[in-house]
Steps between C-alpha positions, in 0.01 A plus 500: 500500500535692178687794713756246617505385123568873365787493722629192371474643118630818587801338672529269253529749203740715709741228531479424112643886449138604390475866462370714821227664290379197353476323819326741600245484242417178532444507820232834387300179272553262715286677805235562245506074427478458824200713549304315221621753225417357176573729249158478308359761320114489446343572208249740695808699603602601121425613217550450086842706376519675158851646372629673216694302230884590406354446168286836483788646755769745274844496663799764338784276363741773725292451794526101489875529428511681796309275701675200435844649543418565873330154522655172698337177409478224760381140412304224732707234483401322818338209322592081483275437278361245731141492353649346167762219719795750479749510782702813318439861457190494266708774256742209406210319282599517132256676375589618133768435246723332763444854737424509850227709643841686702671485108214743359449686792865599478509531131183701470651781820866511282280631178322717677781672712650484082153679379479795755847517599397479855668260786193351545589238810340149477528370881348138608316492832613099598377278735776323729393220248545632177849697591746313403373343146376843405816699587684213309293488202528875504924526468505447117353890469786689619334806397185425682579701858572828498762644717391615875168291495459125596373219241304334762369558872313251704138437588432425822421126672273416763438198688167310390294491818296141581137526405388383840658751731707725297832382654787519273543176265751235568593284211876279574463342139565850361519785736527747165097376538461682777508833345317680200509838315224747619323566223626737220358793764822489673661654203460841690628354840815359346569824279498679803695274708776491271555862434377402132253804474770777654749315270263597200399832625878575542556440117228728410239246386140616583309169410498097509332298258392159620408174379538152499807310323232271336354749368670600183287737334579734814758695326565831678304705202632881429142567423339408877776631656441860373131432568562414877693770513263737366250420726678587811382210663697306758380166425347348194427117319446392206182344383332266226185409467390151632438179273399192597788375584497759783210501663627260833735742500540877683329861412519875541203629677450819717388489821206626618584676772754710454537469105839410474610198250566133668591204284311228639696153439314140499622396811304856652192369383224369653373169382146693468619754306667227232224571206574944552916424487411268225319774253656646237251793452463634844945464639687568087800520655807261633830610594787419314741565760645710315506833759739817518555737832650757558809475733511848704117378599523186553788571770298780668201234492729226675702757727183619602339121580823391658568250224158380500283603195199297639428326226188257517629142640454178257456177742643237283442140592723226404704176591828615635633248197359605195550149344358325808129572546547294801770742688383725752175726406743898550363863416704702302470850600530728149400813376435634148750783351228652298230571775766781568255641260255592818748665707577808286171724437619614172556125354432480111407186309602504070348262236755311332496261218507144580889482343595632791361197721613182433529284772663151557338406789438130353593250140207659398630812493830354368379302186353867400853677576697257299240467216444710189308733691705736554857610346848623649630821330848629467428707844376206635146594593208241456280627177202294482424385178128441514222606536380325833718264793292157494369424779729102595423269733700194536409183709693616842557124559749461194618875421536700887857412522737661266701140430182359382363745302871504290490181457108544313691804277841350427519683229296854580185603554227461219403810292215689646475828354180349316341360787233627749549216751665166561398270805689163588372238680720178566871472337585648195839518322528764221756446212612742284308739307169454685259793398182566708211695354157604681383351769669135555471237814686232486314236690650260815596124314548198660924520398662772417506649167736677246405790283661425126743784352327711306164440641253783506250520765185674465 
């Protein structure tokens, strides 16, 4: 019974030294699974979201300076990088001029704290996965942590629960299967658990900015600091305006009933309502994770909830191996950090530019990041040096796994600041020099096929 098999997860988190509080709020999503919660969000339940842009917003130099000297910044750094055949902390991948995704992070936070003269603390939120290689990684910046504050705290683990009666997964080939992150959600729940936020509040910071390690255009800009600030607002995100290249992915809305903003990922939408999560016209908007809070609030919030913000549950379904689509079918109980966004009444949403969002989530994404595309300045931060990001699509057969697709670009990625998109279908090895202009698919041969030096593609 699934009440005998909550007591069985509970127990077995307990004994693994899981936080209290976040025991306790997965047992909160858990119930709801078991009473046939899904999660979804209709499309008859919300409506369209506009926002102003930071571009038409003015922000006082004094008043960002300000901002960002009371300011902590915490990075998602949960991540394996699974999706592209990593079994490492995704923010290891070389990504630029021999430089980690961790290597800029850090360097671009030291210029900054340089810039404003502010402390400016740049503190990973690991999974029990990615500890040890980050925190490693991380020792050749001794001026990185600043005194008093941690570098690093811990998200939370939960035990995947078997699709067929929601009883806690065994797995005796690798019992470190048994367990996965909840979701970047839990940010709040391990913050709290640890004492992170009274540790902040303590050192008279008002504020976190969040986002993803993968994300490098996240730097923690002066400029929307002293916005967020302005506003008053407890909780806000950033937002760009959707491409094509988003639209299977998740939206701002507000809902109907109550008017308060909701992001509404994929996995929250109904399979009717595909074609309206799909168009570009009616939801502009995707989140670039990119969200800041402030700290007094968001302990009041969670004090107030008993650790649980209530944030809407995500029922992923997997194979308790990841590389065995034959394992055990498991559901992954998560939540989403930014649908914090529909807890606070006064939440605020800011156009950004798309510099500010650029993913990795696949060697899609990293054939742009390493390309001409964009360039690394002396502070570090990605400037993008054309006018458009093609939209790339390599053949996921030949280019998913990070191996592979290095050994297609042995010697970099092509230029593409002159092209609008490149598709590859079938194997493909790129030599040196390769330029692609325009629109260019490379068609699936019966071998595979080298790209000459030189060659321009258009």
């Amino acid at each position: 019974m699934a009440s005998d098999a909550l007591k069985r997860a509970r127990a077995k988190m307990t004994d693994a030294g899981v936080d209290p509080v976040a025991v306790d709020v997965f047992a909160h999503y858990f119930r709801l699974l078991e009473h046939g919660e899904t999660g979804m969000i209709p499309e008859s339940a919300i409506e369209p979201l506009d926002m102003e842009a930071l571009a038409d917003v003015s922000v006082d130099d004094d008043a960002a300076a300000e901002a960002i000297a009371t300011t902590a910044v915490i990075k998602l750094n949960g991540g394996l990088g699974t999706s592209m055949g990593m079994d490492r902390a995704k923010s290891l991948l070389c990504v630029r001029r021999g430089l980690s995704f961790l290597d800029i992070i850090a360097r671009q936070v030291l210029d900054m704290r340089k810039r404003y003269d502010a402390r400016l603390p740049l503190i990973f939120m690991n999974s029990f996965r990615t500890s040890a290689d980050t925190m490693a990684a991380l020792a050749r910046y001794e001026d990185l942590p600043v005194e008093g504050l941690p570098l690093e705290f811990l998200q939370n683990k939960e035990p995947k629960l078997l699709a067929k009666d929601l009883s806690p997964v065994l797995w005796p080939k690798d019992p470190d299967l048994e367990w996965c992150p909840p979701g970047h959600g839990d940010l709040y729940t391990a913050m709290l658990g640890t004492g992170l936020i009274d540790l902040l509040l303590e050192q008279g910071y008002t504020r976190v900015f969040v986002s993803n390690s993968d994300n490098l255009g996240a730097v923690p800009d002066a400029r929307v600091a002293g916005w967020f600030a302005g506003t008053g607002a407890p909780f806000a995100i950033e937002a760009v305006r959707r491409t094509a290249s988003d639209r299977k992915g998740g939206h701002f809305a507000r809902r109907a009933n109550d008017g308060r903003i909701v992001l509404r990922e994929s996995a929250q939408t109904l399979d009717a309502d595909k074609a309206s999560l799909a168009d570009l016209d009616r939801h502009k908007y995707t989140s670039t994770n990119n969200l800041w809070f402030d700290l007094a609030a968001m302990k009041q919030t969670l004090v107030a909830r008993e650790g649980v913000l209530g944030l809407p549950l995500i029922r992923n379904t997997k194979t308790v191996d990841p590389a065995d689509p034959t394992s055990p079918e498991v559901i992954q109980i998560e939540t989403a950090m930014g649908a914090a966004i529909e807890v606070f009444e006064d939440a605020r949403t800011i156009e950004v530019g798309r510099d500010r969002f650029v993913p990795v989530k696949t060697t899609d994404d990293l054939l742009v990041l390493r390309s001409d595309i964009y360039d690394l300045g002396s502070d570090f931060v990605l400037d993008q040096a054309s006018e458009q990001v093609p939209l790339i699509s390599l053949d996921p057969k030949v280019y998913r796994s990070v191996r592979e697709f290095d050994k297609r670009f042995p010697e970099g990625a092509p230029s593409l600041r002159e092209a609008t998109s490149l598709t590859v279908e079938g194997d493909w090895t790129f030599q040196h020099g390769v330029k692609v202009e325009g629109d260019v698919t490379l068609a699936k041969q019966s071998s595979a096929q080298r790209i000459a030096a030189g060659t321009v593609l258009a």
